[in-house]
N, C-alpha and C positions, 0 to 999 in steps of 0.2 A: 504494500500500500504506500503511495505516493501522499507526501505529505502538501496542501492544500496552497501553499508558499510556491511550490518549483510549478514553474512555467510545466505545461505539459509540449511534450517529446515524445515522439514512440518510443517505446522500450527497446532497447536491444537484445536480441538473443541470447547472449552473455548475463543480463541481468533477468530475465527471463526462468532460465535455467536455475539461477540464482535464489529468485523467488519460491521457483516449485521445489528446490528443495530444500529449500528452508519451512515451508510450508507443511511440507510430507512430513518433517520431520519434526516438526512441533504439535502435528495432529495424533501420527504414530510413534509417537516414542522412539522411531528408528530411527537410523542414519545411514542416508544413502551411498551407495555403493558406487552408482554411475546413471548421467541420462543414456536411455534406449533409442526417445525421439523427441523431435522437438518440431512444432510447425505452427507456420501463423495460419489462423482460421480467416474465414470470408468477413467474418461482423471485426477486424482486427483487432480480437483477441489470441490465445495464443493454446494449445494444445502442447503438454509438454508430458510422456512417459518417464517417469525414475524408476529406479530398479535398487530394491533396499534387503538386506538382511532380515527376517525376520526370527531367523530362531538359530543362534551359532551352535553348531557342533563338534565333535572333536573325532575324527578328522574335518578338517573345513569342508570337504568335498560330502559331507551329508549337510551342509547350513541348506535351511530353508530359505529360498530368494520369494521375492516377489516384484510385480511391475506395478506402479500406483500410477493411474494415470490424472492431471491436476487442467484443468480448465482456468485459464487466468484472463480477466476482463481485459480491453486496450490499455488500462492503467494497472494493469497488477495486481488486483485483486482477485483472490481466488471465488471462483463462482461454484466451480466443482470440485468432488475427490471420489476416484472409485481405482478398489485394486480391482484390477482385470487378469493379472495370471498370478500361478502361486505355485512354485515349483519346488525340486531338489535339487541343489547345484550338482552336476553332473550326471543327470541324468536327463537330459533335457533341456530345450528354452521355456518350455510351458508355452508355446505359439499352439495349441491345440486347447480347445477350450475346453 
């Protein structure tokens, strides 16, 4: 969220990214691992998948990943948040629903 002072600017990419996963990450208590994808939407807002830890294991190749995906307004504001895949690292990307 953009504070009501700065001139508006489209967001960049970079802070984009930025936002969703700081976002993800204060909603789910995780910490992300890497974005998947990132895209601007038609209404110029922005579509952005991260991909998080959700259960460490020991060896790491059992941690449970997941991909959250965050809908952020033209200013940064999150509109949405839905995890869309939920997998085992290494056994998989979780692209099968």
């Amino acid at each position: 969220m953009r504070d009501d002072y700065e001139e508006m600017e489209p967001l960049g990419t970079a802070e984009v990214a930025r936002t969703a996963v700081r976002e993800i990450g204060q909603l789910t208590g995780k910490s992300a691992s890497g974005i998947t994808a990132l895209e601007a939407c038609d209404d110029g807002g922005w579509r952005v998948e991260v991909e998080v830890v959700e259960d460490r294991r020991i060896p790491s190749s059992g941690d449970l990943l997941a991909v959250y995906r965050a809908d952020l307004t033209p200013d940064g504001d999150l509109a949405g948040l839905r995890r869309i895949k939920q997998y085992q690292r290494g056994k998989g990307d979780g692209d099968a629903p």
